[in-house]
N, C-alpha and C positions, 0 to 999 in steps of 0.2 A: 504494500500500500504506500501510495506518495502522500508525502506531511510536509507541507510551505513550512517554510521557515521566517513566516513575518514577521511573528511572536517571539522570535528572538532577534529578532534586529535585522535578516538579513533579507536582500531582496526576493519578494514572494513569486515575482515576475518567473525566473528562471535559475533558482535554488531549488531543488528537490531532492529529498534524500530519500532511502531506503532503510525503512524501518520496521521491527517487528511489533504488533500492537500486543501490547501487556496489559491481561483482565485489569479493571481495576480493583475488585475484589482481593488481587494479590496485595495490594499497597493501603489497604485501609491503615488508619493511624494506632487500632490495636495490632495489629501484623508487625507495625514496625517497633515497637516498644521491646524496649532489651531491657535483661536485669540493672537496675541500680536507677530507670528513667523515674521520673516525677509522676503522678497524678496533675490533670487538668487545673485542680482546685487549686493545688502547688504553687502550678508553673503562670499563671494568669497575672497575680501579683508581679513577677519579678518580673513579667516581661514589659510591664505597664511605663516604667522608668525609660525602655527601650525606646518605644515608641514615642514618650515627651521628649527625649533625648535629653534627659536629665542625668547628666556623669555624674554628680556629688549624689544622687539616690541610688542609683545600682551600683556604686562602690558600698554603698551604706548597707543597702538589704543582701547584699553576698559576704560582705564581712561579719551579718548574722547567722549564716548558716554554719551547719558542721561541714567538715569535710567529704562527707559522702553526700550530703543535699546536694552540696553543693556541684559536687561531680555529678551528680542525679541531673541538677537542672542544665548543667553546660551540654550535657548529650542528650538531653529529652529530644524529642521530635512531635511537636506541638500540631495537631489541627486545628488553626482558629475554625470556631462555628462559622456554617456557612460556604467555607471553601472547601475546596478537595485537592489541597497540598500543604505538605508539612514544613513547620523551619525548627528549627533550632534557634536559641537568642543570639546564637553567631550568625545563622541566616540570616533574620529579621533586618540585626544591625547592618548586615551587607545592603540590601537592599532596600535600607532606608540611608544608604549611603554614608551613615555617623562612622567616619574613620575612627575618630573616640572611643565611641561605644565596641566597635569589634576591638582596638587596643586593649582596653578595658577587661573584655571578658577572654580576649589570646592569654592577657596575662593571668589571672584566673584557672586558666588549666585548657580552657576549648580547644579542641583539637578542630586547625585551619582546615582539613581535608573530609570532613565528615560532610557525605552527602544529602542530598534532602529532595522531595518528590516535587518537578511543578507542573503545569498542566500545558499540550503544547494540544492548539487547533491545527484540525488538517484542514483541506478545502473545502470540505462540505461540511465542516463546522460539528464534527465529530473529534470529542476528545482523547487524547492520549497521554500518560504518562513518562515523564523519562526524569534521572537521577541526574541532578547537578549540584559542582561545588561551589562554598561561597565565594570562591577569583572568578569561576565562570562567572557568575551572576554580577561581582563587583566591576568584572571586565566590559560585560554588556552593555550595565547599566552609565557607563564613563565614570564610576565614583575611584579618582585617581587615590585617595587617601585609604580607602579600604584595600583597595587591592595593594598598596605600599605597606599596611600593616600586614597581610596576611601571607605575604613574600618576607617581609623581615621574620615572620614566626612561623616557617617552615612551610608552606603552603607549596604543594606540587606545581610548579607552573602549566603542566603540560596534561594535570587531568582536571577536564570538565563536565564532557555530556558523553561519555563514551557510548550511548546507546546512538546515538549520532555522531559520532566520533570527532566531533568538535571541541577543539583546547580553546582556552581561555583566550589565546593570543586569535584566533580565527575570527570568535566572536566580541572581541575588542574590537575590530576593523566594519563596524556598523553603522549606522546612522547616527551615535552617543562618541563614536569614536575621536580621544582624545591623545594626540602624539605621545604624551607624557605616558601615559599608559602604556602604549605598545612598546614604549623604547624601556619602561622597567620591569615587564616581561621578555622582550630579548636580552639584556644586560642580566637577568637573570635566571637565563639556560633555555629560554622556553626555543621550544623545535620550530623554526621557520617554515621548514619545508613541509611539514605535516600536514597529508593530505586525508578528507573526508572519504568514505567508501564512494564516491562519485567524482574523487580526482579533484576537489577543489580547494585550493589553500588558502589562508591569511590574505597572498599579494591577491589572486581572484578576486575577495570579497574587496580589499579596497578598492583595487581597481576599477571593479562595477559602481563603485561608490563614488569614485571619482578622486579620491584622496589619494593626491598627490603628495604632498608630505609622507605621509606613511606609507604609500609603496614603497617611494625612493627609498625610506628608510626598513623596508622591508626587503627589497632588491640586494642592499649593502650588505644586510645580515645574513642573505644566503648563502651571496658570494663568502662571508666568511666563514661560514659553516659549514662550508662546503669543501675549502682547501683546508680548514681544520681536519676533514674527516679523510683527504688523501694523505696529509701529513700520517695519520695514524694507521693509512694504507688502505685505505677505504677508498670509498668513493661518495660523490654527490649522494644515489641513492639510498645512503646510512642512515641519514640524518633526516630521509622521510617514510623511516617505516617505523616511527614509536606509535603505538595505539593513543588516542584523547584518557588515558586511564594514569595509573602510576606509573610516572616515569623521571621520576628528578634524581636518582641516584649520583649521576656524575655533577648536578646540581648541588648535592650536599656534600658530596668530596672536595668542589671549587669552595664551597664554604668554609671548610673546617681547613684547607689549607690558608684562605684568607688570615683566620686565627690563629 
């Protein structure tokens, strides 16, 4: 079945991927609930601060909890009533943009790469689910300060929507698309060349956007990503077959030798 990708930023015109559709029945919000998650009654409160973007009150109400609440509420996966996708209060914060707020709770313990369910329309306005992280979403949405906290605290650059096999750095190059962003996802490992199951890359999606700044500066990254990967006896083709899933390993070696 073909699903536009308007819904995520990208041109609906002649974007089409191949995707598998997944019951929704598999992703309800009790399905997703692991040991140690919060109850509703919980988690409603602490996320309230979120949403006012009030830092001095969700420092306040986490500094109340124990230890395990409080690991309970960083990994909860919340349905607000009324929708049919989950976040977490690191999701939320992504996607209300507060760089704060996701600083706030990275520091806290959230783990940057923990995924969450949104809902994507296909053409005929039949919904689907698919699993994305909060860089994809931070990438998307242009919010340059969320996705610079959640690269500073480990955040995989290179997995976003694997069921669409679109990184972060793809779906940065959209309609929200801000230089700043693409250039601190390539300065920090993300795969240039990585191409969707239908061959389309980063430079494609700008291109069709017309974002000349960020091609050019997507062009430059290739080329050096690309004699990077002969130096090490490769070829160009290395540095385009990582999945949109976990993939920042030489990412975290470039880190820790910074250190």
């Amino acid at each position: 079945m073909n699903f536009l990708l308007s819904k995520l930023g990208f041109s609906s015109s002649n974007y089409n991927v191949q995707v598998q559709t997944i019951p929704w029945k598999e992703y309800e919000a009790d399905a997703l609930k692991s040991d140690g998650e919060l109850e509703r009654e919980e988690v409603e409160p602490l996320l309230d601060p979120i949403y006012e973007k009030d830092t001095k009150r969700l420092k306040a109400l986490i500094g109340t909890l124990s230890e395990e609440k409080r690991r309970g509420f960083l990994r909860t996966r919340y349905a607000p009533k009324g929708t049919n996708k989950t976040l977490t209060a690191l999701m939320l914060a992504s996607l209300l943009g507060s760089g704060k707020m996701v600083e706030i709770l990275l520091k806290s313990g959230a783990d940057p790469n923990q995924m969450c369910l949104r809902k994507i329309v296909d053409a005929r306005g039949s919904p689907t689910m698919t699993i994305v992280t909060p860089l994809w979403v931070g990438a998307m949405d242009g919010h340059f300060e969320v996705c610079k906290a959640l690269v500073k605290h480990g955040a995989d650059v290179d997995m976003g929507a694997p069921q669409f096999g679109i990184t972060p750095l793809m779906t940065a190059c959209n309609s929200n698309a801000r230089l700043e962003t693409v250039d601190l996802l390539i300065k920090s490992g993300a795969n240039v060349n990585h191409s969707d199951p239908n061959g389309h890359t980063a430079l494609m999606c700008a291109s069709k956007l017309g974002l000349k700044d960020i091609a050019k500066r997507l062009v430059k990254a290739a080329v050096a990503q690309a004699d990077q990967a002969k130096e090490r006896g490769g070829d160009a083709k290395e540095v385009s077959s990582s999945p949109a899933g976990p993939s920042n390993n030489d990412n975290k070696r470039k880190n820790k030798k910074k250190k």
